[in-house]
Each structure stands twice: as C-alpha cells, then as structure tokens.
VMD Tcl script that draws the C-alpha trace (Angstrom):
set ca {
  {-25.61 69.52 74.97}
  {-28.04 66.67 74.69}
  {-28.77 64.20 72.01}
  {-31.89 62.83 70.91}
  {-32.71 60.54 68.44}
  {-34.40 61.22 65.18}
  {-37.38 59.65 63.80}
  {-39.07 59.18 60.11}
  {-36.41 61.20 59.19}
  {-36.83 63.31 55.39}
  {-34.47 65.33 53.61}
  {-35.04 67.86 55.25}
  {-35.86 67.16 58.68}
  {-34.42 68.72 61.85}
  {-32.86 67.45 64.92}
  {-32.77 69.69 67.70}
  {-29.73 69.34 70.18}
  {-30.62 71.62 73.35}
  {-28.54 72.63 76.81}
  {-32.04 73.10 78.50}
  {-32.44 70.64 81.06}
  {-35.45 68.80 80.42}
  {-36.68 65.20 81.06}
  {-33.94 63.16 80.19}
  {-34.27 61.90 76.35}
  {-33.53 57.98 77.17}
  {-33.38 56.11 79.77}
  {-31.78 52.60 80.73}
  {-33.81 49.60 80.18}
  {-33.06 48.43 84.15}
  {-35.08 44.96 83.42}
  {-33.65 44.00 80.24}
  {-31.95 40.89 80.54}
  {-28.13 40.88 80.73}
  {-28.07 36.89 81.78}
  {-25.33 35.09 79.97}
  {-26.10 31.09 79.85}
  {-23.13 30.04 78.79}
  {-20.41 32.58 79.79}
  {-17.13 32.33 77.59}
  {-14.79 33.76 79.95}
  {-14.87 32.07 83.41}
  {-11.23 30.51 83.57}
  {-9.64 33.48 81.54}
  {-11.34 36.74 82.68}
  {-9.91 38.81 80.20}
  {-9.08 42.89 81.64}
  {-11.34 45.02 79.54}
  {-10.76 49.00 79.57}
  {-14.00 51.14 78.87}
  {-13.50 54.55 77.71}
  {-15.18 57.36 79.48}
  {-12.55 60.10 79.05}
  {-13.52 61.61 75.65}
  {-16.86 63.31 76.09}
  {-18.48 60.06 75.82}
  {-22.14 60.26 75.43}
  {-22.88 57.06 76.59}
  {-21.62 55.95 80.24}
  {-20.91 52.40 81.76}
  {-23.46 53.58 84.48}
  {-26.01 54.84 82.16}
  {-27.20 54.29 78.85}
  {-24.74 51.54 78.20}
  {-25.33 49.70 81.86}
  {-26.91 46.50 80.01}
  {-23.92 46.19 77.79}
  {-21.39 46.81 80.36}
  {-23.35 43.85 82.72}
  {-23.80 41.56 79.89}
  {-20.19 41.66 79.48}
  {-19.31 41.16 83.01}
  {-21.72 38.54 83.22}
  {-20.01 36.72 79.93}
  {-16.81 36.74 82.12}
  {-14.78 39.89 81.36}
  {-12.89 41.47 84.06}
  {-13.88 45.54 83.57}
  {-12.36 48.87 84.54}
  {-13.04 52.32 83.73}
  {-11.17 55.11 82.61}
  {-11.59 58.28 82.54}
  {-7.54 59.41 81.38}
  {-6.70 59.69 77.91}
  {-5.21 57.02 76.19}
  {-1.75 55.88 76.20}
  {0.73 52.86 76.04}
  {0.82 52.92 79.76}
  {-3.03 53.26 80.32}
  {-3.85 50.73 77.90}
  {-1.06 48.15 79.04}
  {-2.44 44.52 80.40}
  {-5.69 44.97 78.92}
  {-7.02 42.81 76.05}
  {-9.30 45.09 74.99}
  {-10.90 49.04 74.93}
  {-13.99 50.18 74.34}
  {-15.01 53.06 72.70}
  {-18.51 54.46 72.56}
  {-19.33 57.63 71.11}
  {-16.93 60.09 71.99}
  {-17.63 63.08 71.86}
  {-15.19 66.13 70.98}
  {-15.13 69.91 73.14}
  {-16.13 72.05 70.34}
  {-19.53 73.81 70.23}
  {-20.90 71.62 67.89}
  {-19.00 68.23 69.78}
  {-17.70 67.59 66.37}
  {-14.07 68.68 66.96}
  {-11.17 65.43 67.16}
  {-11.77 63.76 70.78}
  {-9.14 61.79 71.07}
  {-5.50 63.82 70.04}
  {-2.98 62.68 67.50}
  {-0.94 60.92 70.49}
  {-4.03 59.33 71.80}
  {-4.52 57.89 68.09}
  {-1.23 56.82 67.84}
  {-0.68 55.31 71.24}
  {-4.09 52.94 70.37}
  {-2.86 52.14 66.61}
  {0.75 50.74 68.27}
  {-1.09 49.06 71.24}
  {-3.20 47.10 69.00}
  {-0.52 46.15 66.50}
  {1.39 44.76 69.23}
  {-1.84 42.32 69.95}
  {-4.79 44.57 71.67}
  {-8.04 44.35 70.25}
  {-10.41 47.86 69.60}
  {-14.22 48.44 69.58}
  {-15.09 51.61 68.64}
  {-18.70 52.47 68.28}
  {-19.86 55.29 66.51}
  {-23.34 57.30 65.73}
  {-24.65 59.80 63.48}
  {-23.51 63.06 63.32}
  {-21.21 64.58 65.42}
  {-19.56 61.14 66.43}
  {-18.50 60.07 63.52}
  {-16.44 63.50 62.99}
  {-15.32 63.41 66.92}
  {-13.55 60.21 65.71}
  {-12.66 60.44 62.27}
  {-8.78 60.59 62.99}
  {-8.96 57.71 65.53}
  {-10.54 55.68 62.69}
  {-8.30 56.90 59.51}
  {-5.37 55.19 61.73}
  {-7.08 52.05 61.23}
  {-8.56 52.73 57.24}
  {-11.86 52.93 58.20}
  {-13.83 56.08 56.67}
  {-16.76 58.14 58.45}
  {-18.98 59.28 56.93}
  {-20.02 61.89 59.77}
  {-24.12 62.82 58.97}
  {-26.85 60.06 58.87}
  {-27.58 56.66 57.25}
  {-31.54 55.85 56.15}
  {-32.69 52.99 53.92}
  {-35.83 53.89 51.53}
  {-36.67 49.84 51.42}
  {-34.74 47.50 53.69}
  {-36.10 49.79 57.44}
  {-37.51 48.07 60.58}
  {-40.86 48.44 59.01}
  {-42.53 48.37 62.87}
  {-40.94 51.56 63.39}
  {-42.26 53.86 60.71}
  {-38.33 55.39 60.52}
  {-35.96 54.93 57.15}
  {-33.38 55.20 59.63}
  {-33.76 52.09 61.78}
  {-32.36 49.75 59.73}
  {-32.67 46.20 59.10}
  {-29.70 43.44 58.16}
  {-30.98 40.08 57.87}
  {-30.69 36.80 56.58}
  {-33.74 37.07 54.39}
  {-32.63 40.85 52.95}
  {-29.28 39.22 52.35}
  {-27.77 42.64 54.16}
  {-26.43 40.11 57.27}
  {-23.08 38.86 56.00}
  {-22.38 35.13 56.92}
  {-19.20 35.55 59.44}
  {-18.45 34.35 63.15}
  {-19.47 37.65 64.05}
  {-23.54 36.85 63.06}
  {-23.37 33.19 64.14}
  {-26.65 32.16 65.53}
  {-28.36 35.62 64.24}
  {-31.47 35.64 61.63}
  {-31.91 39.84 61.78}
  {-30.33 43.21 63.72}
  {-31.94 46.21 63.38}
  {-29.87 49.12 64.33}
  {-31.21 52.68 65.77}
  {-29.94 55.84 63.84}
  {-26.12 55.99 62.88}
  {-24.32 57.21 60.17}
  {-22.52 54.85 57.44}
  {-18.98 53.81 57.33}
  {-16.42 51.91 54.91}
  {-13.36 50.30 55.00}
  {-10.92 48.66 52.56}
  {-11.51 45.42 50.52}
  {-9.38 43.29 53.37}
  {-11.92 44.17 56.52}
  {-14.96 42.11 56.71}
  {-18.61 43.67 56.22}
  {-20.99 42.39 58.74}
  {-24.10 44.72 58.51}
  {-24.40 45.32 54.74}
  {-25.83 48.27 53.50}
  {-28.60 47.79 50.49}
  {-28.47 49.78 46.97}
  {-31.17 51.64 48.80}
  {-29.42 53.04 51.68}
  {-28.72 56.73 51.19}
  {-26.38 58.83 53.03}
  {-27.28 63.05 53.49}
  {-24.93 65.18 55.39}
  {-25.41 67.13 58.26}
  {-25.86 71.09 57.90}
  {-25.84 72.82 61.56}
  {-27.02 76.20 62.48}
  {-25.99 77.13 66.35}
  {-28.71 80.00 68.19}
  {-27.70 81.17 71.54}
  {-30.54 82.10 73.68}
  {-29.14 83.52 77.22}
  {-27.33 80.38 78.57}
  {-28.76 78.20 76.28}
  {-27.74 76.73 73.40}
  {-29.57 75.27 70.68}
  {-27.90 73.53 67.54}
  {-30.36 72.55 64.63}
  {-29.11 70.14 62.29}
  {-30.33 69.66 58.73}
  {-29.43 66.44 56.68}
  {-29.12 67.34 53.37}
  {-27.79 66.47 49.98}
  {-29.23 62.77 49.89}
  {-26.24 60.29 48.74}
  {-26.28 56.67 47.60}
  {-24.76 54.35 50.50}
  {-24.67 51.35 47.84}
  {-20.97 49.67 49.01}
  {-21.20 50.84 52.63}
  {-21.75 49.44 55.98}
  {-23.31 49.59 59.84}
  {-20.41 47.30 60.28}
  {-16.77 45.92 60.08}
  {-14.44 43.95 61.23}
  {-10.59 42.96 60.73}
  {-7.39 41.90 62.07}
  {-4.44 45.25 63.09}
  {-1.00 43.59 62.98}
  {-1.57 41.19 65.52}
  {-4.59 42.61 67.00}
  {-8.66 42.59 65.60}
  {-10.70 45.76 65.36}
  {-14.31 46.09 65.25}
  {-16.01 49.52 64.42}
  {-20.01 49.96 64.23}
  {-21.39 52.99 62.89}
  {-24.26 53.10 65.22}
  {-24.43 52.64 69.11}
  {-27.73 51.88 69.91}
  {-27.72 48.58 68.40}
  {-25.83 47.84 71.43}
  {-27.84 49.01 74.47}
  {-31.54 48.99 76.17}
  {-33.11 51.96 76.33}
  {-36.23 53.84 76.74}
  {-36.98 57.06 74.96}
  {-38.91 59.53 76.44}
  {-42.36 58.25 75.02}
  {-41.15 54.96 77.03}
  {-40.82 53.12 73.29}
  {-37.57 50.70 73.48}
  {-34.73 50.80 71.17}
  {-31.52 48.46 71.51}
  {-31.53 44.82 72.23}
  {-34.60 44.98 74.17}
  {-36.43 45.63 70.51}
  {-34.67 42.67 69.09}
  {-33.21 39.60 70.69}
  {-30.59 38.73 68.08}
  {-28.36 42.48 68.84}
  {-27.90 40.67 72.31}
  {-26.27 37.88 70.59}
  {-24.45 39.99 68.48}
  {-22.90 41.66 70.95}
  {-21.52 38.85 72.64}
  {-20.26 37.65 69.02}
  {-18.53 40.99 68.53}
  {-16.95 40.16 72.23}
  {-16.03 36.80 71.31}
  {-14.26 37.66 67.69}
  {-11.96 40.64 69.54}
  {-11.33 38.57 72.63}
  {-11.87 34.68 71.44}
  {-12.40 33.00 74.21}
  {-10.25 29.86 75.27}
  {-10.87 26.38 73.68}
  {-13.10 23.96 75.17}
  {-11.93 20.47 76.22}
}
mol new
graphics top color blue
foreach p $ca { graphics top sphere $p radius 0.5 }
foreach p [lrange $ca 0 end-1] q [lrange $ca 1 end] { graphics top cylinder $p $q radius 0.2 }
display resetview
C-alpha cells in the first residue's frame, strides 16, 4: 500500500492509503543541496548500517536519497541492509538507521522488527552502538512500538497537530513548528546553530524524565488516534483512516535523545523532517522547506556518532 501525507487535517478527516498504482505521491528533491562545508568525519569514516529490511517506507535510493548523500558527504562510510537485525549484522558498525518500518499485516501496523531483532539492537547498543530510529504517524509508530519499549520510549501510534504553534505558511495543524521564539526548540547540542524546524506529519512520542526533549511539544498540541476501515475492491485495497478522539499532547515530543549503557539513542516521531521531497502538487516538504532541518540532521549525526576532536 501507499502512503500519502495528510493536510489541514480535522477531527475527522480521512487519509486514504490505496494499492492502485497511480502517480507516485512524493518524489525526491534531486537538486536539494546535500553539500557538507565542513565535513566531521574525514579521518574517522565511521561504518553506518541503514535499514531497509523491515518494510521500510522510505529507501536510501528514494525518498531518503538527500539524507543518505548528506551523510556520505559529512564523512560516514554507508552500507545497506536488507537482513534482519542481529549481533552479527550489526557488528563493526557505529551506528543503524531506522526509518519507518513498516510491519506485513494488512494494515502495516503489525511488529516489524521480531522480539530477537529487538533484543539483538538493545544489547548491541549497550555494548557502545548508537540507534536512530525515525518514526511517522500512524502505522509506524505501531510497526515499532516493541523496538522502542526496549529503549523506554512510548508511541503514541495515530497523529500529532498543534491548534497554535503550526508552520503557519502551510495552512496544516499538523506541520509543526519548534523554535527559539515559541520556546518549543530545547537548548541542547542537538539544535546548536538552529533558530526553527518545522516537521511534516508524525505522530507524538515520550520518554522518561532522564532522555532529553529536543522538539517540544506546546500545551496546544493534541494527539487523536487512528480508526481504520479496510474495503477490498477486486485486487485493490483501500484502507481509510479516521483520527479521532482528540487528546492533549501537553508533556510530549517530535523528539528525544539519550545515552543506552554505553551507547546514545535518538528517536523522532516524524520522518519527513529529515528528507527533500516533492508531493504530487510539486509543493516541497523536508529540509528543502526549511534550512535549519539540514543542520539538524547533521547535529543528530554528530551527537550519536561525535566526531573526533580537532587539534
């Protein structure tokens, strides 16, 4: 099935995920620039594992091609997998990427990574790997909910919108806005050098009072859960989703970050943030929209893999 995004999203609006193939719903941003002035990782290259073995909506080659070269171009030396996770897979890298995973089920919202898988990553990162695992609105957060209890953080698994503190250019509660001047930007190495992100759709998450909050979410925020309906039409499926049952979000985040034993974790609870795309009315969304989510994804690099000392 295919995912679009949602826009000016109500109570009680629908998203439509279809298996008809169509005109794809986003494209890469091929011109976006991925140029890295300063790159931190020349004399270390650290090995970087990017997962594309769970279902993942977004590939290295596709949707998440800017993020992928920016990262290569910062100094990281990448692979690719497409096995499930395990000591042995993960062994000699310093880091693995996760970007919404998806899970088999009908609605993609079953576990995608099993209870070995979860385990394998929780003991490799104690023992000193780092983890970025990106998330989305509903059904990633659910596809990953058991990766992420391993490391305390909660899903909330439906959709995020903010009534006040929205990237008012977009006309959509749920592209949200953390910034210096909202006060929803915490002040941390991982928003060094960044006055505002703006992030594209996701879903809310929380973790406990040690982790640190990077993309605040405002007493406005409101969560609403997802409520799916599937309708089979020959070979065809079509899965309406209804968000419903508007929450408060007040305590929440986009955002988080903390140290695993003797590794560091970072989980977002929306992926677009992190890419350069096109949607099919050729609008941009990612870090071609705003400059600083380029920055911010280097900082996010730079916190899980800090990069050796200068002279």
């Amino acid at each position: 099935m295919m995912y679009d995004r949602l826009f000016g999203l109500s109570f009680f609006s629908i998203l439509i995920f279809t298996a008809c193939h169509d005109k794809p719903l986003s494209t890469v941003d091929e011109e976006f620039d991925v140029s890295v002035y300063t790159p931190a990782y020349l004399t270390s290259r650290p090995k970087v594992l990017f997962d594309e073995g769970h279902e993942n909506h977004h590939k290295s080659n596709g949707t998440y091609k800017p993020f992928v070269n920016l990262i290569i171009n910062d100094g990281v030396d990448l692979a690719i997998t497409d096995k499930q996770a395990s000591g042995q897979i993960l062994s000699g890298f310093r880091l693995y990427i996760v970007v919404n995973a998806k899970g088999k089920s009908e609605l993609n919202d079953s576990p995608a990574f099993t209870t070995q898988e979860c385990d394998a990553v929780e003991e490799w990162v104690k023992e000193g790997g780092s983890l970025l695992l990106i998330t989305d609105h509903f059904p990633f957060g659910s596809a990953v909910e058991n990766l992420a209890k391993k490391f305390h953080v909660e899903m909330q698994k439906g959709i995020v919108q903010d009534s006040i503190y929205n990237d008012k250019t977009s006309n959509d509660e749920s592209q949200l806005e953390f910034s210096r001047k909202n006060k929803l930007l915490a002040e941390c190495e991982l928003t060094k050098g960044i006055d505002k992100v703006i992030s594209f759709t996701g879903q809310s998450i929380r973790c406990d009072d040690s982790c640190i909050s990077f993309l605040n979410l405002s007493d406005f925020a409101y969560d609403m859960t997802a409520k799916t309906e599937v309708i089979k039409d020959g070979n065809d499926t079509r899965v309406n989703v209804s968000f419903v049952n508007p929450q408060s979000a007040k305590g929440r985040s986009q955002g988080v970050a903390f140290t695993y034993g003797q590794g560091r974790v970072v989980v977002l609870g929306e992926a677009g943030m992190l890419t350069a795309q096109f949607n099919r009315d050729h609008s941009k969304f990612g870090m071609n929209v705003n400059a600083d989510n380029k920055i911010l994804a280097l900082n996010i690099m730079h916190w899980l893999i800090p990069p050796p000392r200068k002279n």
